[in-house]
C-alpha positions as CSV (number, residue, x, y, z in Angstrom):
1,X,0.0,0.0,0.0
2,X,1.5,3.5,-1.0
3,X,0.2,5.4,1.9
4,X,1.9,8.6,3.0
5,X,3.6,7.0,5.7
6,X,5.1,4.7,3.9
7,X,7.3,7.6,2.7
8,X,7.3,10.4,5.4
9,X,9.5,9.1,8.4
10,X,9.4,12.2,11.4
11,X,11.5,11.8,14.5
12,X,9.9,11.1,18.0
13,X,10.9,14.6,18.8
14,X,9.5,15.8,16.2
15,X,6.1,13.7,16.4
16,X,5.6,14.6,20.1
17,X,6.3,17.9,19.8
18,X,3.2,18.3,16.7
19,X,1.0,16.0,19.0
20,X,1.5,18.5,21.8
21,X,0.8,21.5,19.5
22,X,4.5,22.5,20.5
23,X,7.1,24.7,18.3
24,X,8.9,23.5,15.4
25,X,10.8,24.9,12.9
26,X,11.5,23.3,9.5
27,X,15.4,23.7,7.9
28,X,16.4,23.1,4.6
29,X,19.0,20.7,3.8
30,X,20.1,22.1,0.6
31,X,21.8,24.6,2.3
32,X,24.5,21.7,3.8
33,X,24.8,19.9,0.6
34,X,25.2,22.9,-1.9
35,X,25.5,26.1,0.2
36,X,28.5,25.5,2.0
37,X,31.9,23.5,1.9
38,X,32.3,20.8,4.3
39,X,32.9,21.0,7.3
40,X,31.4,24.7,7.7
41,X,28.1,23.2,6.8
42,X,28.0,20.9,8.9
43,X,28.8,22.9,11.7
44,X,26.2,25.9,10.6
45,X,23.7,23.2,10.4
46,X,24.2,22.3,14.0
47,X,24.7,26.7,15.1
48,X,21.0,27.0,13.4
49,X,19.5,24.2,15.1
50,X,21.2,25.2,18.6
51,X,19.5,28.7,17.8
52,X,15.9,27.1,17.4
53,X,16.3,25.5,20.8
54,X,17.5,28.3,22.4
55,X,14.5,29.8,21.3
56,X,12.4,27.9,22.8
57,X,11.1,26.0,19.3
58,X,12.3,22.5,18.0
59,X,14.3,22.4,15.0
60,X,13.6,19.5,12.5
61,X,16.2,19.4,9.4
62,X,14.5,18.3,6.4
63,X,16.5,15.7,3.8
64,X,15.7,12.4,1.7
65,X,17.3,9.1,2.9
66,X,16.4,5.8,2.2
67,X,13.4,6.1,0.4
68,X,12.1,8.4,3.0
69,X,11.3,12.2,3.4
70,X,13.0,12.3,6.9
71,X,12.0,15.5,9.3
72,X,14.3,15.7,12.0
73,X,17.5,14.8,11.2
74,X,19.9,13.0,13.6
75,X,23.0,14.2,13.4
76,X,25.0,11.4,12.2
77,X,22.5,12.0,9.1
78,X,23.9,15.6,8.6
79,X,27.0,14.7,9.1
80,X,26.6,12.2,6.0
81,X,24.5,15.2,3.9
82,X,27.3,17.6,4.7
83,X,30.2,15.0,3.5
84,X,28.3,14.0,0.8
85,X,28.1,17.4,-0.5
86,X,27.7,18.0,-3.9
87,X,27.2,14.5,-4.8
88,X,23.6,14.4,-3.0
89,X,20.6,15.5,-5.4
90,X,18.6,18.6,-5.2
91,X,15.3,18.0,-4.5
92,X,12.2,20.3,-5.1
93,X,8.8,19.4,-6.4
94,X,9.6,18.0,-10.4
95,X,12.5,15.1,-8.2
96,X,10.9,14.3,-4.9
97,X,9.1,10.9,-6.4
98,X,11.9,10.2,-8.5
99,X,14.6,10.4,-5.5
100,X,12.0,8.6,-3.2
101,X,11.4,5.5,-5.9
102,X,15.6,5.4,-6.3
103,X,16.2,5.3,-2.7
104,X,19.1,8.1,-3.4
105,X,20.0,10.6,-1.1
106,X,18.0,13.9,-1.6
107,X,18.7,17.7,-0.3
108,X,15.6,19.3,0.1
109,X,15.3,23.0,-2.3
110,X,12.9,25.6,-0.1
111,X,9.7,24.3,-2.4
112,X,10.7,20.6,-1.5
113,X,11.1,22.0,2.5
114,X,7.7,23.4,2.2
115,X,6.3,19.8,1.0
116,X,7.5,18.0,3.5
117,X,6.6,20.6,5.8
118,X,3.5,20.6,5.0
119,X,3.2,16.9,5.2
120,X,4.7,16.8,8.5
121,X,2.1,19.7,9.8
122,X,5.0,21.8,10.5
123,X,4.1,26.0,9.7
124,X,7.2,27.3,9.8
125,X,10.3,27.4,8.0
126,X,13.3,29.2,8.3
127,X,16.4,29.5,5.3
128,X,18.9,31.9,3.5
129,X,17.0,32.9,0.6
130,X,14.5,32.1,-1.4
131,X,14.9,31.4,-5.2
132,X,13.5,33.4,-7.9
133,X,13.2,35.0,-11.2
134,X,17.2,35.0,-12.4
135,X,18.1,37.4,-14.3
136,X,17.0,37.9,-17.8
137,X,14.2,35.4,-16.8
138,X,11.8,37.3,-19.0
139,X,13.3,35.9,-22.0
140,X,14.6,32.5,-20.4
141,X,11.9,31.9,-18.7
142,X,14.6,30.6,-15.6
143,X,11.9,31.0,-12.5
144,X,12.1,29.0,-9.2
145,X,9.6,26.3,-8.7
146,X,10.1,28.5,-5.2
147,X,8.1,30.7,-6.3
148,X,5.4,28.4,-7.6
149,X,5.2,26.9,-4.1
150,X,4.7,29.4,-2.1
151,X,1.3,29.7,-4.4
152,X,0.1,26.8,-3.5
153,X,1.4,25.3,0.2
154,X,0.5,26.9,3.4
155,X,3.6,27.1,4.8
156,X,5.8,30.6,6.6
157,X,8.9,31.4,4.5
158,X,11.2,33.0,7.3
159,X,14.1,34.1,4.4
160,X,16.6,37.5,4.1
161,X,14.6,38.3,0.7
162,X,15.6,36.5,-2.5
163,X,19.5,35.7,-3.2
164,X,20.9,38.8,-4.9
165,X,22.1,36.7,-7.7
166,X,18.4,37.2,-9.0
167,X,16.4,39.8,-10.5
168,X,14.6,41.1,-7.4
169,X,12.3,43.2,-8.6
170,X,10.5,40.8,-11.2
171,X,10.8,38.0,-8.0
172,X,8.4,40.2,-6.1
173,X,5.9,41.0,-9.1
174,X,5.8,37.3,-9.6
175,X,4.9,36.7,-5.8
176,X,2.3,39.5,-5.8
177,X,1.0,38.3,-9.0
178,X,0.6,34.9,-7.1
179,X,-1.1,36.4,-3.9
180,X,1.9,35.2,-2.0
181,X,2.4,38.3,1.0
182,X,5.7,39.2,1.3
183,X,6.1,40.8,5.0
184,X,8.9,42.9,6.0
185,X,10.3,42.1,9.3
186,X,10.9,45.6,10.8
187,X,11.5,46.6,7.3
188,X,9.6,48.7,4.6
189,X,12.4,47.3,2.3
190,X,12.6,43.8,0.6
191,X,16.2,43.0,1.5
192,X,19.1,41.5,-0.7
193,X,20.6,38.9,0.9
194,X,24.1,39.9,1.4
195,X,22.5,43.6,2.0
196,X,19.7,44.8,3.7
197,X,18.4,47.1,1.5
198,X,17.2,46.6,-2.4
199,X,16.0,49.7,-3.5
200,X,12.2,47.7,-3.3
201,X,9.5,48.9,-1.2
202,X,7.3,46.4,0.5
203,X,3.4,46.7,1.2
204,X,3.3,44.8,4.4
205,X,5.6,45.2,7.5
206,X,5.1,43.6,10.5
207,X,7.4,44.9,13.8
208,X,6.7,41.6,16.2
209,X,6.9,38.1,16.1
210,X,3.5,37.7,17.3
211,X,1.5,39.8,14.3
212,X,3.1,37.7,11.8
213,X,1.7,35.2,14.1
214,X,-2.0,36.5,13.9
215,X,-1.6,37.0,10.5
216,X,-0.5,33.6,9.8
217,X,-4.1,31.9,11.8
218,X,-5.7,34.0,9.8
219,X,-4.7,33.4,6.7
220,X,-5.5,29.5,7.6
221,X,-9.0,30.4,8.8
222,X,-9.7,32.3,5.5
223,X,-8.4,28.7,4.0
224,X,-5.7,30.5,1.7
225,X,-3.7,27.7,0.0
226,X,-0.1,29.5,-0.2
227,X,2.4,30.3,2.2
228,X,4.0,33.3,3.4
229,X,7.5,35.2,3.2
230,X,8.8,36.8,5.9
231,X,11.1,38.9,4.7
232,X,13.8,39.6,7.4
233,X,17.3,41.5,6.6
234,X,20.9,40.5,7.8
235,X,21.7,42.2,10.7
236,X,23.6,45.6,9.9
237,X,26.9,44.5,11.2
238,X,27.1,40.8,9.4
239,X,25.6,42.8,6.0
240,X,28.4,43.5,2.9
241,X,29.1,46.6,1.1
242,X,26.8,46.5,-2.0
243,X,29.4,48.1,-4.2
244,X,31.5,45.2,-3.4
245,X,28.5,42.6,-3.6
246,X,26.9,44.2,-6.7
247,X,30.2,43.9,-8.8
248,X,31.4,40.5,-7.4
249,X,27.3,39.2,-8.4
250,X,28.1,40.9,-12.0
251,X,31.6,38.8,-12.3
252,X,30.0,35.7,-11.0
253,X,27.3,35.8,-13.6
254,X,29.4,36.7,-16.4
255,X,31.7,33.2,-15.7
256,X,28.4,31.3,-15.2
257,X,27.4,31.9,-18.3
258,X,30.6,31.7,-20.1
259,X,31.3,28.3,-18.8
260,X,27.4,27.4,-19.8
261,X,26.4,26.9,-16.2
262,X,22.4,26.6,-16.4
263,X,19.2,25.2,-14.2
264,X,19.4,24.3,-10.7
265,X,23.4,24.8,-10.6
266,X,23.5,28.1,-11.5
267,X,23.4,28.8,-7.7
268,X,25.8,26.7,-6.0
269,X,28.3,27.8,-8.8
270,X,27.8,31.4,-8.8
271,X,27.6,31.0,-4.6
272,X,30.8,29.3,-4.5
273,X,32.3,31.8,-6.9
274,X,31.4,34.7,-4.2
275,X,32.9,32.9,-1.5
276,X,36.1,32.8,-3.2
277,X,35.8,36.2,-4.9
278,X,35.1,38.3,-1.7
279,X,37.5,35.9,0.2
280,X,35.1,34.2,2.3
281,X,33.0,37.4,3.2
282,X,30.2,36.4,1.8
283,X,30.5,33.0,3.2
284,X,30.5,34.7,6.9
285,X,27.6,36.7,5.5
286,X,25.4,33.9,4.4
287,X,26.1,32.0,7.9
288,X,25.1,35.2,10.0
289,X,21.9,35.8,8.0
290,X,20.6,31.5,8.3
291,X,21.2,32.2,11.9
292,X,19.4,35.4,12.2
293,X,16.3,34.1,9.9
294,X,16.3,30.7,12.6
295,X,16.0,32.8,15.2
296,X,13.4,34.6,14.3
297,X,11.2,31.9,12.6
298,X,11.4,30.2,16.2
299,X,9.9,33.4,17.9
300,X,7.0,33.8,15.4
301,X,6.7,29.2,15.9
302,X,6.3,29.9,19.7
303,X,4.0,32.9,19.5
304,X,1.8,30.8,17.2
305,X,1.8,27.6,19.4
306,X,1.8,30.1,22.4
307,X,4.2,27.8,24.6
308,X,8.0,26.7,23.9
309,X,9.2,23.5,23.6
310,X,11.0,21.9,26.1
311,X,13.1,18.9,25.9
312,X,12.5,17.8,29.6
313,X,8.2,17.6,28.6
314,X,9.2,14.9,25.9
């Protein structure tokens, strides 16, 4: 029998956490396998998790292993994601049957997070950035099934704005066209990523953990079937120069396309060729801003559930 259990496999912590209507926080795993070299991704990996407990929220790391969407990762199994690196396959919407019927080892995209997520029962999800419309994706057509998701699963999107390797501007017409709210966290400003500032005003801006909160119920009341971004920007002191950022991006792009990089490796590549062409700054950048983002998706998880989650209770 194919039922759903058959292929979703949640950790005890996990499962008596959503039986108790505690906090939990979903976390990518594409962001260990193709965001960072090893072993600093292993090591974030466990930072952002310690972060979410220290919140007061569970964390639950999201991968496929075995033939299994696993949520709640132990950590010999990140350790193995992290080694693995590149090798592992990404995994969003189009590859999640295909990596479950092969048994191979899948890292979860944001739109394959949000799945499983979903599944799970899990509201609230916390990552670098999402994907988007690239650059010159008005005649290529190169969009992020990201983007598509958020349209259609019910799940909070707790993100530093798109990665500002994209085309920002047409990333948010493409969400607003969708209905999908993008809220700034303290912000009026849709941030960049490595920056906190875009140049892109936002509609909605929310100052506290628990409106984003409110507005979340609501939105489930009202039986909306997207999610939600919650835009929230790097803290000022862990943010880059955009001079610096903005020509490094324009370099990185240039090589990408001159060694014919395309599809779902155009952002490891061009992430890895930052890292190397800012000398690891935007490596430190990217590691302060996943923290940041974890920390606050656990606030807006316990002002939803309205309790924390605590170890001992389990």
């Amino acid at each position: 029998m194919n039922h759903l259990e058959s292929y979703l496999s949640l950790s005890d912590d996990v499962k008596k956490a959503l039986k108790k209507g505690s906090p939990v926080v979903a976390l990518e795993s594409t962001i260990i396998s193709h965001g960072m070299p090893y072993p600093q991704n292993v090591e974030t990996a466990y930072a952002v998790e310690n972060e979410i407990y220290e919140k007061g929220a569970l964390p639950a790391t999201i991968a496929v292993m075995d033939g299994k969407i696993k949520v709640g990762l132990t950590p010999g199994e990140i350790d193995a994601l992290g080694e693995a690196g590149l090798s592992v396959t990404k995994t969003s919407r189009r590859d999640l049957p295909f990596v479950l019927a092969h048994k191979v080892m899948g890292a979860t995209t944001v739109a394959g997070t949000m799945i499983a997520a979903q599944l799970a029962g899990i509201h609230f999800f916390a990552t670098g950035g999402i994907g988007g419309v690239h650059r010159g994706g008005e005649t290529t057509m190169d969009v992020s099934a990201d983007l598509i998701e958020l349209q259609k699963t019910p799940v909070a999107v707790i993100c530093s704005g798109a990665k500002s390797i994209l085309d920002i501007g047409r990333t948010l017409e493409y969400l607003e066209t969708g209905g999908v709210p993008v809220i700034g966290y303290q912000t009026d400003e849709m941030p960049a990523f490595y920056t906190r500032e875009s140049g892109f005003r936002l509609v909605q801006r929310a100052d506290s953990p628990q409106e984003i909160a409110r507005a979340f119920k609501i939105a489930r009341a009202l039986h909306y079937p997207g999610g939600m971004v919650i835009a929230n920007p790097i803290p000022k002191e862990d943010a880059m120069d955009a001079r610096v950022i903005h020509d490094a991006i324009e370099e990185a792009l240039a090589k990408a396309k001159k060694d014919g990089i395309t599809g779902k490796d155009v952002t490891p590549y061009l992430l890895d060729f930052l890292a190397t062409r800012t000398e690891g700054s935007s490596l430190k950048s990217n590691i302060a801003l996943v923290m940041n983002n974890a920390r606050v998706a656990a606030d807006i998880a316990v002002a939803h559930a309205g309790k924390k989650w605590e170890r001992k209770s389990l």
